[in-house]
N, C-alpha and C positions, 0 to 999 in steps of 0.2 A: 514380417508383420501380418495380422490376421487380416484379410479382406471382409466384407461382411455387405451383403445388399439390405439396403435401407428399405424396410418397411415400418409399421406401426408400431410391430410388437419390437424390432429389432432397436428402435431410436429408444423406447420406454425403457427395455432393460442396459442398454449401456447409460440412461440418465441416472438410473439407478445406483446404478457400478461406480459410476464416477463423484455421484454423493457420501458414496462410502468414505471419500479422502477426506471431509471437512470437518476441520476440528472439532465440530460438535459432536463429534460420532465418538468421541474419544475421551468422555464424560468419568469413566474409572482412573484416570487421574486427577480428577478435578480435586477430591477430596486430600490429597498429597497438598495441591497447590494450595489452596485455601489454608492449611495447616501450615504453611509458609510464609503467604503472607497475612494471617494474624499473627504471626510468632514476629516478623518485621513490623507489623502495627504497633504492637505491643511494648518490643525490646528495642527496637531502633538498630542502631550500629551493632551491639551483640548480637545480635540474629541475623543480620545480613553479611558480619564475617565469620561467621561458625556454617555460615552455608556456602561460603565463599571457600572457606578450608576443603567444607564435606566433598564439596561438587567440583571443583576448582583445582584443589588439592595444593593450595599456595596460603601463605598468612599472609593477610591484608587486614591492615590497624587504621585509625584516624590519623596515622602520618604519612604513611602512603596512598591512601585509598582514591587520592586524586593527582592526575598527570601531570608534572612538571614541566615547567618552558623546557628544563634541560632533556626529559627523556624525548619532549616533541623534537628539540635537534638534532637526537641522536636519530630519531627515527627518519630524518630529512637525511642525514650523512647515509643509513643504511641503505636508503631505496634508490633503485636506479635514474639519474638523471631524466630519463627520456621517460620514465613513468611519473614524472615529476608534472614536467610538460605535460604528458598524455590529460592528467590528472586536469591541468589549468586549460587547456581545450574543451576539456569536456564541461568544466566549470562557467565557463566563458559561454557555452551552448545552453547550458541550463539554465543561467543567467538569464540570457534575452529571450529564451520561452516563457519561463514564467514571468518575466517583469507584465509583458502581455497580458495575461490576468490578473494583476490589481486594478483592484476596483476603487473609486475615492467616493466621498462622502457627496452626499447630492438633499439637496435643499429645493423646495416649489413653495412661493409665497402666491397668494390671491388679493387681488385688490379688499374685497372683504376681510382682509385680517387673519387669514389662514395662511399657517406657516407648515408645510410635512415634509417628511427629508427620514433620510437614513443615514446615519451614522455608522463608520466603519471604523474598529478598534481592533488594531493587533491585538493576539492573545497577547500575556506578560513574560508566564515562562513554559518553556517546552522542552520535554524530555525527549531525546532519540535515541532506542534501543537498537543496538549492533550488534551481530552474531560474533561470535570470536571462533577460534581453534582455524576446523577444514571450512568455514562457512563465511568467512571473512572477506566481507566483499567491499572496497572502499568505493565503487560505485553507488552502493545502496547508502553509503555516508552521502556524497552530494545530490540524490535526490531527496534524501529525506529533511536536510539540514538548511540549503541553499531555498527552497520557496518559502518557511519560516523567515530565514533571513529575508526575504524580498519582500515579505510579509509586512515587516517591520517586528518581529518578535523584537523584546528587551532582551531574555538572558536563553539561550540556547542552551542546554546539557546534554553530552553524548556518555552514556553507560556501554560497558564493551566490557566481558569476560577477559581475567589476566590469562596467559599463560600460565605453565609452572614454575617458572622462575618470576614471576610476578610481573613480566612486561608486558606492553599490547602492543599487537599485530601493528608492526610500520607502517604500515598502504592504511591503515585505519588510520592511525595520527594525522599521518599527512592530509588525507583527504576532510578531516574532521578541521582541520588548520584552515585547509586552503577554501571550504564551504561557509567558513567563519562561525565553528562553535565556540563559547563561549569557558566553558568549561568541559572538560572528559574526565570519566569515576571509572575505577579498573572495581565493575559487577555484572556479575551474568547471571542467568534464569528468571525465573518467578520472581528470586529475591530480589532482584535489579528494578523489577517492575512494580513490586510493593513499596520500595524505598523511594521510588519516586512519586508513586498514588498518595504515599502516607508521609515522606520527608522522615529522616533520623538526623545524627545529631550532624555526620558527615553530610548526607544527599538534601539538595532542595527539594519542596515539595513543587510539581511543575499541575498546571494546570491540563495540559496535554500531551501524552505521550503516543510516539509515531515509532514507527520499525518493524519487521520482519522477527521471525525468534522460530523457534521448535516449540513443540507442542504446549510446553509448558508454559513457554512465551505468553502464546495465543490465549491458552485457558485464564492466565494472569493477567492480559488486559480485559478479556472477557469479564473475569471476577470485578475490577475494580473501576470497570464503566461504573458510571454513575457520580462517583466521588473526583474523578477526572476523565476528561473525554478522551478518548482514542481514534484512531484512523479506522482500522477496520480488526476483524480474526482474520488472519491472512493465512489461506491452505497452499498446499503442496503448487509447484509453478506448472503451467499447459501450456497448449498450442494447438491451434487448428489452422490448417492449410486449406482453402478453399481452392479448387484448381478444376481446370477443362483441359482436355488433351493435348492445347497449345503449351502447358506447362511443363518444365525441364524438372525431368525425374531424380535426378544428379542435385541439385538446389533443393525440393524437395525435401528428400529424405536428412541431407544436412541439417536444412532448417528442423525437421522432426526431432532430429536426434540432439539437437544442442539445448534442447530441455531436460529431454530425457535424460539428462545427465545429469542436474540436479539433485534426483534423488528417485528411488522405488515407485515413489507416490504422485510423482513427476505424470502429465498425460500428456501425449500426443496421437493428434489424431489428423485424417485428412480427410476432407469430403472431395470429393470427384464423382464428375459424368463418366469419364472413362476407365473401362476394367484395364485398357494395356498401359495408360498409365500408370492405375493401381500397383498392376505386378511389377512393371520395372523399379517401382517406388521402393517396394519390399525386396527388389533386387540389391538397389544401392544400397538402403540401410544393410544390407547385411554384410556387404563387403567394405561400409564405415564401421562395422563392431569390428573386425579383423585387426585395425589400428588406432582406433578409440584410446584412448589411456584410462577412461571411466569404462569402457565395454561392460562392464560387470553390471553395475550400475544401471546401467541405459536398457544393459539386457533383460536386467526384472522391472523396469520402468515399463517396455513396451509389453515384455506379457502380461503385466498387471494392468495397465490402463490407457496401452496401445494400439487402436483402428484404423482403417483404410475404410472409409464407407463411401458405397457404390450408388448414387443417386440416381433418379431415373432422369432427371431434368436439371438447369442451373434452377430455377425456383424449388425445388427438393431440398437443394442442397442447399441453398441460402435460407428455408426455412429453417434448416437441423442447425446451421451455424448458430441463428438466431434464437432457438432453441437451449442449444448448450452454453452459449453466450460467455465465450472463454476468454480467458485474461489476456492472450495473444493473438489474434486473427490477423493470418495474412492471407493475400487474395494474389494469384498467379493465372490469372484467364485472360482470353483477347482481349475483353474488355473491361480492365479491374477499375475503371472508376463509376463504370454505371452498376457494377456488382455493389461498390462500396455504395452508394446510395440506397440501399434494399435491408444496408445489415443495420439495424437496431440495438445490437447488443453486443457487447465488445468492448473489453480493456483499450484496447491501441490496437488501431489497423495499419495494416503496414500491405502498402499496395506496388504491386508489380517486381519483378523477379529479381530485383537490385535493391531490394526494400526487405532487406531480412530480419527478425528477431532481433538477436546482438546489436544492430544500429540500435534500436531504441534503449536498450540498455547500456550504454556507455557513451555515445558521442550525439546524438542527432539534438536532444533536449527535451523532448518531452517526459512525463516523470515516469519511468518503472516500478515504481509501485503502486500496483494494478487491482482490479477485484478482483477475485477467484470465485470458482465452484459456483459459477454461475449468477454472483452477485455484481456483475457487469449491466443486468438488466435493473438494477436499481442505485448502485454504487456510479464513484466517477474515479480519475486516478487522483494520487494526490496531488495538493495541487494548492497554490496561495489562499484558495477559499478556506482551506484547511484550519489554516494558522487564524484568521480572523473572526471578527463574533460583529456582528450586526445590530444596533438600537437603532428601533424608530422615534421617529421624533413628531412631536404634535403640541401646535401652538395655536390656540385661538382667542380673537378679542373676544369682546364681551358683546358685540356688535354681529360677529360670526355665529356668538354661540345661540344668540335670543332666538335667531330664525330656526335654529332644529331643537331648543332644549325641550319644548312638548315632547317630541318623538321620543327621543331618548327617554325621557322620563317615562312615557305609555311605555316603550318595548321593555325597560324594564322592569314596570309591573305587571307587565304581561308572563313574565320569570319569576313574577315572586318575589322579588329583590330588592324593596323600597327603599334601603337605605341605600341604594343605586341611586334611583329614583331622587330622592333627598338632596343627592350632595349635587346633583345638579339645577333642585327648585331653590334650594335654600341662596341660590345667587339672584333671584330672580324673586324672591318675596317679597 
């Protein structure tokens, strides 16, 4: 991996570099996707299995286009017992994190007659997009599924690319099962995402659609914000290792590399005070490419968007983390929790050297689906706030209202706005 000392100009052009990854950069496909989903707006189930054939390369009709109790058996019989378990642990974790954030409705009366309160209403129905084929991850099924459920969604949908023989990925079923979706549609890409934004004769139309996807994905909930909400554009997966010389170079570089596996566009980086850590850091990663089974993979990850940055101080390098404000941050120094109160920005921290990446994605509970590219410093993960929508509530006598209805009436004609003004003198004439 490339070493590089952190200065002004060095931290500007790798922010740069690493904004290259984010779907928005990636706008010349936009017009393919759009032509997609108005072709699924338009035609409904015609157009989402003639894209299903195109891309998919399997026929899917309105008799099969949706999963059977029997194929979810089969796929229970297929997967191995102990990943069954693995699956209801993790499940069981995710459960009591999120149950943690629900929020209930809250009501304040005043002796004068004033009642105000907020109201918390599950969404009604929600769509979860799942990759299929090599990208088929049933972890990213019980994050995405399981805080909806906690939520109190009504009707959960999981869409997920067929195979070629028209079945879906086992570990998806199961874990789609065991997170308590609702229903599962065998559709993948763009058209997956429009059938859901716009409902055909098959797919419900859901009010919010959640999941991970390829670029097309992204660009296709990007298009059809607005008409239904979405979680986020979710870019390529990172990782930034915060670390002091007290840090094992051996952990380290594993941590680095088990992103960079991912995909090309995959970033790992590590900030450190110390150059001899650096180097050993770049020693291990090289002798993990050796045995890797992604090596390939991991290999154009770190040339493309792979650093070792050499800070002059711990405040250097906790400003650059804070800086790049990556979907991953873990912290390996003497003292990772007074580090962790410094960092601002950050998907999920993961503190001290037994606290790796992989735990939060599959066992620990908190959700892995994260901001990226930097939207950490605005975003949060998902999370039960997700699934819910908020009304306030406002109740006043006529006893409450007499003492401010001047004001209100002045500041509304202060706007211009009489027939503001109006509808609260006309009680009061």
């Amino acid at each position: 991996m490339r070493i590089i000392e952190l200065n002004e100009t060095t931290r500007k052009n790798i922010m740069v570099d690493l904004l290259k990854r984010s779907p928005g950069q990636y706008e010349e496909y936009a017009d393919k996707v759009n032509r997609i989903i108005n072709d699924v707006r338009m035609n409904g189930d015609k157009a989402l299995f003639a894209y299903t054939k195109e891309f998919d390369k399997v026929d899917i009709d309105k008799s099969n286009v949706r999963v059977t109790e029997e194929e979810i058996k089969r796929a229970y019989e297929k997967t191995d017992p102990k990943i069954i378990d693995i699956i209801r642990k993790a499940r069981k974790n995710i459960e009591d994190y999120h149950a943690k954030q629900k929020q209930n409705s809250w009501f304040d009366a005043s002796k004068e007659g004033i009642i105000l309160g907020q109201k918390v209403t599950p969404i009604e129905k929600v769509g979860v997009y799942v990759p299929g084929g090599k990208a088929a991850y049933p972890s990213t099924v019980l994050m995405d599924v399981i805080p909806a459920k906690v939520a109190g969604v009504e009707r959960i949908i999981v869409l997920t690319p067929p195979d070629k023989d028209g079945s879906v990925y086992a570990g998806t079923l199961v874990a789609a099962k065991e997170a308590g979706a609702d229903e599962i549609y065998k559709a993948g890409g763009a058209q997956a995402i429009a059938a859901m934004a716009f409902g055909t004769e098959s797919i419900p139309k859901v009010d919010k659609i959640v999941g991970p996807g390829n670029i097309y994905v992204a660009l296709a909930k990007k298009a059809v914000y607005g008409h239904v909400s979405i979680d986020s554009i979710a870019g390529p997966s990172e990782i930034l290792v915060l670390a002091d010389e007290t840090a094992n170079p051996r952990y380290v570089a594993a941590d680095l590399l088990s992103q960079a596996e991912h995909d090309e566009l995959a970033s790992s980086i590590l900030v450190t005070t110390s150059r001899e850590l650096a180097e050993k850091v770049s020693e291990e990663a090289d002798k993990f490419l050796k045995t890797l089974s992604r090596s390939g993979i991991i290999k154009k990850s770190l040339d493309n968007y792979g650093y070792i940055l050499l800070a002059g101080n711990m405040e250097e390098a906790i400003e650059t983390a804070n800086e790049i404000a990556s979907e991953h941050l873990e912290i390996m120094t003497k003292d990772p929790f007074a580090v962790m109160t410094k960092i601002k920005n950050a998907g999920a921290i993961f503190i001290g050297e037994y606290s790796s990446e992989p735990l939060g994605d599959y066992m620990a509970g908190p959700n892995h689906t994260l901001p990226t590219n930097g939207t950490a410093k605005f975003f949060s993960p998902l999370g039960v706030d997700d699934f819910v929508k908020k009304s306030s509530i406002i109740s006043y006598s006529r006893e409450a209202l007499e003492c401010i209805h001047e004001d209100i009436e002045a500041f509304a004609m202060s706007e211009g706005l009489d027939a503001h003004a109006n509808s609260i003198k006309v009680r009061f004439s």
